[in-house]
C-alpha positions in Angstrom: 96.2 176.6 -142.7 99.3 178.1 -143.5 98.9 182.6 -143.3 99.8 182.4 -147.1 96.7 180.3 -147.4 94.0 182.5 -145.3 94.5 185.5 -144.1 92.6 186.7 -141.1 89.9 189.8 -141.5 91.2 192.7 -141.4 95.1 192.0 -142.7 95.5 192.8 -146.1 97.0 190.3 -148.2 100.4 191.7 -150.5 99.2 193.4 -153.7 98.5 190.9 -156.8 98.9 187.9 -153.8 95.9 185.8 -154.0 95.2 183.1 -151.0 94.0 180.0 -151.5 91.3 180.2 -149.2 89.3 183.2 -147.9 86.4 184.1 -144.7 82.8 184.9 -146.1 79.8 185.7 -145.0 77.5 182.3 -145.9 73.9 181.5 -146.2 73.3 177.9 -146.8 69.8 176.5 -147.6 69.8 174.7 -144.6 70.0 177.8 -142.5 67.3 180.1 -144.8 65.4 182.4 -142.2 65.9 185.9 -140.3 69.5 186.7 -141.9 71.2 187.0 -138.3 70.5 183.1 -138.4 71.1 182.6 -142.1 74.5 184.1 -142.9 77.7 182.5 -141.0 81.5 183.2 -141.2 83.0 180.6 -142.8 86.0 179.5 -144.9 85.2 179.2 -148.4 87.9 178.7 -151.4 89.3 181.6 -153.1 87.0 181.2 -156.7 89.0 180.9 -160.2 88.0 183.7 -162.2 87.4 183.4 -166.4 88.9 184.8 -168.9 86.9 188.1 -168.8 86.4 188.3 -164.7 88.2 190.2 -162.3 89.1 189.0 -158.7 88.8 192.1 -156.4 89.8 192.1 -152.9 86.7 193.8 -150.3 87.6 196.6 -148.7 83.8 197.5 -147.9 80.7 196.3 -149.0 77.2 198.3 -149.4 74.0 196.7 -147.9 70.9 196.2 -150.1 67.5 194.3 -149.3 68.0 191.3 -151.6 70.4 190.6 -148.8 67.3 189.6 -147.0 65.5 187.8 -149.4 68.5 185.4 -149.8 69.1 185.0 -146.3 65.5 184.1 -146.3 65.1 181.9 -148.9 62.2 183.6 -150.2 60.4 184.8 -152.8 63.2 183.0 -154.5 65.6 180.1 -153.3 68.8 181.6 -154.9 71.0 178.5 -154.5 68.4 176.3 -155.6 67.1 178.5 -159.0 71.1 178.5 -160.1 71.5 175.2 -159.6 68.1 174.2 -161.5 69.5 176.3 -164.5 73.0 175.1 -164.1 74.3 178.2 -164.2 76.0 177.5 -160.5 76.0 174.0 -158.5 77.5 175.8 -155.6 75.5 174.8 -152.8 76.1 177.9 -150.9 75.8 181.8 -151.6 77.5 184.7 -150.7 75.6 187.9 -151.1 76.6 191.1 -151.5 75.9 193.4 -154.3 77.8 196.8 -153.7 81.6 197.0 -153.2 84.7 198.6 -153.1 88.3 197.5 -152.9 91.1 196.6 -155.0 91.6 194.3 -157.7 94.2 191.4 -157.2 93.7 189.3 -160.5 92.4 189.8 -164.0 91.6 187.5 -166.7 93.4 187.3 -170.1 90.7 189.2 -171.9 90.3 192.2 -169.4 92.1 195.5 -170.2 90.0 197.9 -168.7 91.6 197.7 -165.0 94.9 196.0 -163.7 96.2 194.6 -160.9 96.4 197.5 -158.2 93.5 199.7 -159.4 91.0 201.2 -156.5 87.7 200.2 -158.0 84.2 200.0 -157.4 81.8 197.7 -158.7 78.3 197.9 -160.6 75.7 194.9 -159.9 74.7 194.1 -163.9 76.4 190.9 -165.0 76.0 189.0 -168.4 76.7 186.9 -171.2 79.3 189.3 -173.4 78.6 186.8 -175.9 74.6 186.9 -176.2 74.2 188.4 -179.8 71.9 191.3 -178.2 74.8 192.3 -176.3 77.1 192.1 -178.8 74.9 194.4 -181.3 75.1 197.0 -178.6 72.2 196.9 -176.9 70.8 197.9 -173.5 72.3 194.0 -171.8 69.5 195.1 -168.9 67.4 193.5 -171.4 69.1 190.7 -172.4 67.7 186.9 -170.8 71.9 186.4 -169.5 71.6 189.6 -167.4 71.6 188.7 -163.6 72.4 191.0 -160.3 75.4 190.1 -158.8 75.4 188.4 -155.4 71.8 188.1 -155.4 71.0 185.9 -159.1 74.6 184.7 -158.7 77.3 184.1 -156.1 80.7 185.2 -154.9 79.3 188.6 -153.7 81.0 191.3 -152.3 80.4 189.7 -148.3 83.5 188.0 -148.5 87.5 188.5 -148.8 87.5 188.9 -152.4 84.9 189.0 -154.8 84.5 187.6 -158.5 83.1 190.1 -161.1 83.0 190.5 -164.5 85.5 193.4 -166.2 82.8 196.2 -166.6 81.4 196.1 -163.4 85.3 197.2 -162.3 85.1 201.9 -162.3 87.5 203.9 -161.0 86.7 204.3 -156.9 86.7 208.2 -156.3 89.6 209.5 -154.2 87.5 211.8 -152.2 85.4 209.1 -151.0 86.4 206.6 -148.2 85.5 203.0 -148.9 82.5 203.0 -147.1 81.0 205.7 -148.6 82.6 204.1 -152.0 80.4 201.4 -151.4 77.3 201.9 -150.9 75.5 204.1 -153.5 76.1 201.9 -157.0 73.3 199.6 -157.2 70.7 202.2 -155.5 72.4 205.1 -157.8 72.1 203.1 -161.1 68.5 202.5 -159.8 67.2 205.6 -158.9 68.9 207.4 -162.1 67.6 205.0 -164.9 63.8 205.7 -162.7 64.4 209.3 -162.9 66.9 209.7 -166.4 66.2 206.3 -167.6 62.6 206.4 -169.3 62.4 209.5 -172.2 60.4 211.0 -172.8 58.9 210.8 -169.1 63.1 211.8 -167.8 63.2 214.3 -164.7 64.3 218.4 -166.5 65.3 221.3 -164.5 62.2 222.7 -162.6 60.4 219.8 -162.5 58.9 219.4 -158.9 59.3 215.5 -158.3 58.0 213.2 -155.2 59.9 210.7 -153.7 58.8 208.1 -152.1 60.7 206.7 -149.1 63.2 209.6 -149.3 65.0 208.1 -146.2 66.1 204.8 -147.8 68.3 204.1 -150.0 66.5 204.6 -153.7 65.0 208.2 -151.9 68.4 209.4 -150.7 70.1 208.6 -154.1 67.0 210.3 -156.0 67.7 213.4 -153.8 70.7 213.9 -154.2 70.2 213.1 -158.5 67.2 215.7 -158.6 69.4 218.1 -157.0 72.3 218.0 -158.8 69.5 217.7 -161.7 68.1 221.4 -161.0 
């Protein structure tokens, strides 16, 4: 392959210039087992993106446990649920659910972000059509809404990632893009627990327990309950 058609990890493809073919991090369902097994480097096609999906380019990626359960095939065969649905006939996944980078193509419908932007990207996906969604209400709760790269593919443990328009907000300058990362699917987690559920929604003074305070949920719920009072 040509360099304009891959480009080797670590060397950044021209702004807006989008390969034809990319490295990922793979499971297939042949290899489904302890994820140092399960996930390989391979080459993989750069996927088209719709009308309302943006193609971001990975400058870091955030770890989270689903991880495992695809690698492992188990409690859910990923590949083989999308495929029984026909939502994806891929017949491979790549995972990844957090992310940071920069965005590299848009559809025709998205206006929120451009090519260029620093971005980082929330895991809800769904069907922007589904009349529930369209009536304004909570998608979370919508049958269409998935968790990207874990119910669907062409997650953020690859070149470039495909997302849907909303999922693209502005990446903080302050932060690197590791730290960029990592805390937006354990953030929106831990905040709709704590925020999410009114009347039962954490107030100044409240004394709250965490459970598992190391991980990831408990370091996010720290650091909300802090800035919470």
């Amino acid at each position: 392959m040509s360099q304009k058609e891959i480009y080797e990890i670590g060397q950044v493809p021209p702004i807006g210039h989008v390969p034809k073919h990319m490295y990922a991090q793979v499971i297939r369902a042949d290899r489904f087992g302890e994820p140092k097994h399960a996930f390989k480097v391979e080459k993989i096609a750069v996927p088209e993106i719709r009308a309302d999906e943006v193609l971001v380019y990975v400058m870091a990626a955030g770890v989270n446990f689903n991880n495992v359960w695809a690698a492992l095939g188990s409690p859910v065969d990923v590949i083989g649920a999308r495929q029984k649905a026909k939502y994806d006939h891929s017949d491979f996944h790549i995972g990844g659910s957090d992310a940071s980078g920069i965005v590299y193509a848009t559809g025709h419908d998205v206006h929120n972000v451009k090519v260029g932007d620093r971005v980082v990207i929330h895991c809800g996906i769904w069907d922007r059509n589904a009349p529930s969604v369209r009536n304004g209400d909570d998608p979370m709760y919508d049958p269409s809404f998935k968790i990207w790269g874990y119910e669907t593919n062409w997650g953020s443990f690859a070149q470039f990632a495909r997302v849907q328009a909303h999922q693209c907000m502005p990446k903080a300058s302050h932060l690197t893009w590791e730290e960029a990362a990592g805390p937006t699917l354990v953030g929106a987690t831990a905040y709709r627990m704590l925020m999410g559920w009114s009347p039962h929604v954490v107030r100044r003074g409240d004394v709250v327990l965490i459970w598992g305070a190391s991980g990831g949920l408990g370091c996010m719920a720290i650091q909300i309950v802090k800035a919470e009072g």
